[in-house]
TORMIDREN-332241 format. One line per field, with one value per residue (C-alpha): residue number from 0; x, y, z. Coordinates in pm, whole numbers, always signed. Layout:
N
resi: c(NUM  ...)
east: c(X  ...)
north: c(Y  ...)
up: c(Z  ...)
//
This chain:
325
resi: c(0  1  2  3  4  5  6  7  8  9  10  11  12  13  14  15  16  17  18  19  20  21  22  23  24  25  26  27  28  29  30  31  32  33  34  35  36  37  38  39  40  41  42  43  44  45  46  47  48  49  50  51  52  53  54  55  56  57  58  59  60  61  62  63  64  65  66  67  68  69  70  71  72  73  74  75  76  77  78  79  80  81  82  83  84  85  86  87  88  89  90  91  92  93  94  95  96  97  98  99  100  101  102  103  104  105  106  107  108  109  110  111  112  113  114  115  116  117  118  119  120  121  122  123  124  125  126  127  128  129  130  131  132  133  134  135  136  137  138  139  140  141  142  143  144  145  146  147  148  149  150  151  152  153  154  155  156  157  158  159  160  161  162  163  164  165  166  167  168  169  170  171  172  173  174  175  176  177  178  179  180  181  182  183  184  185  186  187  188  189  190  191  192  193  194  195  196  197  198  199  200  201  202  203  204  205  206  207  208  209  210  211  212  213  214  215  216  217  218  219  220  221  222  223  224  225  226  227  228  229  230  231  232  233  234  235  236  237  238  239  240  241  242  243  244  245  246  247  248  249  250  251  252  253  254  255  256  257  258  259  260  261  262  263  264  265  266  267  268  269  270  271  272  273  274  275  276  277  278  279  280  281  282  283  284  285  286  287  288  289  290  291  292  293  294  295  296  297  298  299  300  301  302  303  304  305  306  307  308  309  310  311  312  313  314  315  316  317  318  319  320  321  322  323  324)
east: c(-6684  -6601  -6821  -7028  -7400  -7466  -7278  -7368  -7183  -6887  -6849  -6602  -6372  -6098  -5718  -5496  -5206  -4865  -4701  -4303  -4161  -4390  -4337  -3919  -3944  -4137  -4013  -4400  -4620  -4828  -5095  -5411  -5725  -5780  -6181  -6110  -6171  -6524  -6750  -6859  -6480  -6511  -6569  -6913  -7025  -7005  -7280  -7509  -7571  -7640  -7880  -8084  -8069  -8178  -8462  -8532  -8586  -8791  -9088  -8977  -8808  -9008  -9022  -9029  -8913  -8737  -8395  -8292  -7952  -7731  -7427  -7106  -7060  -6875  -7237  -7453  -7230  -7279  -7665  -7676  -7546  -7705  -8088  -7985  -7938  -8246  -8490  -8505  -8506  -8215  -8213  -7902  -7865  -7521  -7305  -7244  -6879  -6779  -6604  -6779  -6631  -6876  -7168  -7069  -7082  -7387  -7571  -7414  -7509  -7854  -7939  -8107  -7853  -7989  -7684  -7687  -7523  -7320  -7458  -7398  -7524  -7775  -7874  -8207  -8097  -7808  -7781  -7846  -8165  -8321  -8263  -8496  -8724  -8745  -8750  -9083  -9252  -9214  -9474  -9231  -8934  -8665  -8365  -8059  -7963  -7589  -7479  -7698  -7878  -7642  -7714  -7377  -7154  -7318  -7211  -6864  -6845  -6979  -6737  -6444  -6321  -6347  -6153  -5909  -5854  -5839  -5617  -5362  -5427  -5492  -5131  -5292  -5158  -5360  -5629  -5663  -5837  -6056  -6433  -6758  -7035  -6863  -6977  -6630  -6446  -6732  -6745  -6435  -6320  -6578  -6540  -6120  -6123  -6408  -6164  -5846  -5917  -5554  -5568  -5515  -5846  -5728  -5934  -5731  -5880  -5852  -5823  -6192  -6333  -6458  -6355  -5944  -6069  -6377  -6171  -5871  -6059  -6418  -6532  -6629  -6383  -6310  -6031  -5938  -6003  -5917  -6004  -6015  -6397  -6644  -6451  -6465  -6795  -6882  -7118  -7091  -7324  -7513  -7317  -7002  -7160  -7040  -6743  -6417  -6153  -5813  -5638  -5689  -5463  -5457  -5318  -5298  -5372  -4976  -4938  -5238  -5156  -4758  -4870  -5080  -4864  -4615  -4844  -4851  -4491  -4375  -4649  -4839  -5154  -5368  -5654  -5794  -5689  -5899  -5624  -5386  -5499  -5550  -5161  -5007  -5205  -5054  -4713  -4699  -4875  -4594  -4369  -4510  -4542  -4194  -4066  -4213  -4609  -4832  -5083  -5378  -5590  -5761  -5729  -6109  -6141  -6048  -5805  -5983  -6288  -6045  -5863  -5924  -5882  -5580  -5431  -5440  -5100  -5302  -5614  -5350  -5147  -5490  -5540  -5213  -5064  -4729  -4790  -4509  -4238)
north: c(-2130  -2021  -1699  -1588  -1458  -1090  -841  -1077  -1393  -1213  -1177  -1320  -1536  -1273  -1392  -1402  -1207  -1272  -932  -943  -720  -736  -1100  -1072  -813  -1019  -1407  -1500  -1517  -1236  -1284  -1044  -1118  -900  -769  -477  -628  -722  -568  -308  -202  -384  -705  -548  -678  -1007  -909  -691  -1009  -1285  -984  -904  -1306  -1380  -1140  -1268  -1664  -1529  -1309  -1010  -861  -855  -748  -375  -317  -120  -189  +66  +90  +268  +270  +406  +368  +39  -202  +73  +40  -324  -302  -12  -201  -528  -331  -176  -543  -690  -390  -277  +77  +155  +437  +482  +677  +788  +1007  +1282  +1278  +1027  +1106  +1256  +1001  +750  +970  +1082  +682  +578  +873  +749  +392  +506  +518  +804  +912  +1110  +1195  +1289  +1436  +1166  +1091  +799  +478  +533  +861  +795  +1014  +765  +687  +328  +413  +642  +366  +140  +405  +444  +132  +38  +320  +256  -54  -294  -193  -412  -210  -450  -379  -478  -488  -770  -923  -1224  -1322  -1088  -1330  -1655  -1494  -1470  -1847  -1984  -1785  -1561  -1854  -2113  -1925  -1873  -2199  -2344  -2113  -2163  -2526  -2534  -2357  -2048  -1986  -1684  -1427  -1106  -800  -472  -500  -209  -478  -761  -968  -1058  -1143  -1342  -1505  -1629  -1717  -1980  -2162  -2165  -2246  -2545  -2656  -2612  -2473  -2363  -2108  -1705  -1442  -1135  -842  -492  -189  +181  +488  +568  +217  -13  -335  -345  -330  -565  -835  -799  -662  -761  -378  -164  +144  +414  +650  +852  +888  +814  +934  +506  +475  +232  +39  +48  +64  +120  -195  -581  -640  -977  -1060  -1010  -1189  -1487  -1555  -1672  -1430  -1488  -1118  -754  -489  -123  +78  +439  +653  +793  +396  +346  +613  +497  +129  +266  +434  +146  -35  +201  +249  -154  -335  -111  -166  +118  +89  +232  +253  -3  -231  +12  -100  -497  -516  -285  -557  -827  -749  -694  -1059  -1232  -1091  -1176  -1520  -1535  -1633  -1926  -1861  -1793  -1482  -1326  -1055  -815  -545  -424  -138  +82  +393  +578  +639  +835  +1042  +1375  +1258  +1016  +1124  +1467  +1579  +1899  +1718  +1454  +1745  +1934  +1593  +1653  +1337  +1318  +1250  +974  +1132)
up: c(-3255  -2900  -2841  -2530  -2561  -2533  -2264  -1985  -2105  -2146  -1734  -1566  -1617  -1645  -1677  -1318  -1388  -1210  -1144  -1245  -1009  -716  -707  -751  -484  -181  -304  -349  -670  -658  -879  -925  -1106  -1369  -1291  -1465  -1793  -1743  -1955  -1679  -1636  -1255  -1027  -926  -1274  -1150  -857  -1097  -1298  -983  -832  -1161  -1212  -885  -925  -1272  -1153  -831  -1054  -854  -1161  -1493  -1879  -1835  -1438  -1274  -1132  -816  -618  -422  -516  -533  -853  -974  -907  -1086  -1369  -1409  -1337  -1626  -1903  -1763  -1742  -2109  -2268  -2085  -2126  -1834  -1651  -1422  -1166  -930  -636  -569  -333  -470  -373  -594  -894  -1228  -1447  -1290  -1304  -1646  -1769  -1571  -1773  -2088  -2022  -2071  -1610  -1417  -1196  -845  -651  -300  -25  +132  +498  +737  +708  +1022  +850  +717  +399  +341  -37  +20  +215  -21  -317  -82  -42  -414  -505  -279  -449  -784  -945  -1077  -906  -707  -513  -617  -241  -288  +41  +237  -104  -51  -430  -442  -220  -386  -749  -610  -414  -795  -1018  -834  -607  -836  -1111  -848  -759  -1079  -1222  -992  -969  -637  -508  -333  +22  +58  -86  +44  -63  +41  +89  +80  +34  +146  -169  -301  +44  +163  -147  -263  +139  +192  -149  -105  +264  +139  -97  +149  +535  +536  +314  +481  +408  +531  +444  +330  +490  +439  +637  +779  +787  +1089  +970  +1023  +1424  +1377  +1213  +1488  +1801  +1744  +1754  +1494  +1503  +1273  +1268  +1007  +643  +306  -67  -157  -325  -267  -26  +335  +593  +913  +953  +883  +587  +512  +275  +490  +834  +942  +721  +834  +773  +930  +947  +859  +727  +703  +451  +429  +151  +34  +43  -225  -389  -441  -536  -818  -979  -932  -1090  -1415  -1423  -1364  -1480  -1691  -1558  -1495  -1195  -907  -565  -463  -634  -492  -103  -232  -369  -84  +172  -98  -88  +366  +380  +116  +357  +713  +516  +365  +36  -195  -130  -363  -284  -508  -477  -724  -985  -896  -1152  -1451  -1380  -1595  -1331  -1144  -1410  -1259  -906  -832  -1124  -1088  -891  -806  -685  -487  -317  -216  +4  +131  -76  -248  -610  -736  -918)
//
């Protein structure tokens, strides 16, 4: 028999999908790995397990703790069904912005949920400092601390890049995709430039994040803003320091927008705009590449999170976007 054991085996993995008519359009195979179909609904499931793992083999996590994070959503999911197989309690601090289809599942998957105002990172009332906070008060707590527990990038260096590699036997000319913790970038870069130095990491940026200018300038710049969720920061995490990424690109939000609902339409795939910034970024690197090269990125999430958001004409022309026709 070929099965997996319990929720947690069944992570990762996922199938790399070539995408007809993006890749007739630009000349290149564009092929996107299908995270969406982990368990959790996104690629953060891949970091929930290496951080509750890593606390696990270390005694820090026990029968009966606590798990803590901040979160935007996508990692709390993971941790919640994760901490509901093992036993163990999950609270998640979240901004309060985000949208009520991920607060509505984190409370169904059985985690307190405390949202919060959303603040600045250097605002001690940021979500992701509270969560610490929280966590150091509680007896038997760990905070999962996404964002600079580099147990997140290793997850992704022993299963994302690998995956990648193998799947497209070794033909990949470039990966590129968006990045909040860093985990998934940092990740897959250093095990496919290990494996061939040649190969492009360009990191896709929205509106209103630092690291399109860090990447290109070496200075952490912000200008504008964008309704993208949980990507895009205003700092270089641990998990994001030190790793060799060759290019940035920037992609508005009308872009996203457009690409996702290309994405319905042509390829029937429905996701978030996280996937939405990672295949607009896709498709402007096949072409500064030219025909015949072979570039991957992700499908991060479910659409379904953002059913009453970015696919809610009104909601889209109240941010002054054009919904598709």
């Amino acid at each position: 028999m070929n099965v997996c054991e319990g929720v947690t085996g069944a992570i990762g993995n996922t199938p790399l999908i070539r995408l007809a008519r993006l890749s007739a359009e630009s000349g290149c195979e564009i092929l996107a790995k299908a995270e969406f179909l982990n368990p959790g609904g996104s690629v953060k499931d891949r970091a929930a397990l290496a951080i509750i793992e890593d606390a696990e083999r270390s005694g820090r996590l026990r029968g009966g703790g606590t798990v803590v994070e901040g979160t935007a959503g996508n990692t709390g999911i993971g941790l919640a069904h994760i901490c509901a197989a093992r036993g163990y309690r999950c609270i998640i601090v979240i901004p309060d912005n985000q949208s009520a289809e991920k607060l509505d599942l984190l409370r169904h998957l059985g985690a307190e949920v405390h949202p919060v105002p959303p603040k600045p990172y250097s605002d001690p009332h940021n979500y992701q400092k509270i969560a610490g906070r929280l966590a150091a008060e509680l007896p038997g707590a760990i905070w999962a601390n996404q964002f600079d527990n580099t147990a997140n990038r290793d997850a992704h260096y022993r299963t994302t890049g690998p995956e990648i590699w193998r799947d497209t036997d070794g033909r990949v000319d470039a990966f590129v995709c968006a990045t909040g913790t860093g985990g998934t970038l940092a990740g897959v870069a250093r095990y496919l430039k290990e494996r061939n130095p040649a190969v492009r990491i360009v990191l896709a940026d929205p509106m209103g994040s630092a690291l399109y200018h860090w990447v290109l300038d070496g200075e952490l710049l912000a200008e504008g803003s964008s309704i993208t969720e949980g990507i895009g920061t205003s700092r270089v995490t641990a998990n994001l320091k030190g790793t060799q990424i060759d290019s940035a690109l920037r992609v508005d939000d009308q872009q996203c927008v457009d690409m996702v609902y290309r994405l319905l339409r042509e390829e029937g795939l429905f996701v978030g705009s996280s996937s939405g910034i990672n295949l607009c970024a896709a498709m402007r690197l096949a072409a500064d590449l030219g025909p015949g090269h072979t570039v991957v990125t992700l499908l991060c999430d479910r659409g379904g999170l953002y059913a009453r958001r970015l696919f809610n004409p009104a909601w889209l022309r109240e941010k002054g976007l054009t919904p598709p026709a």
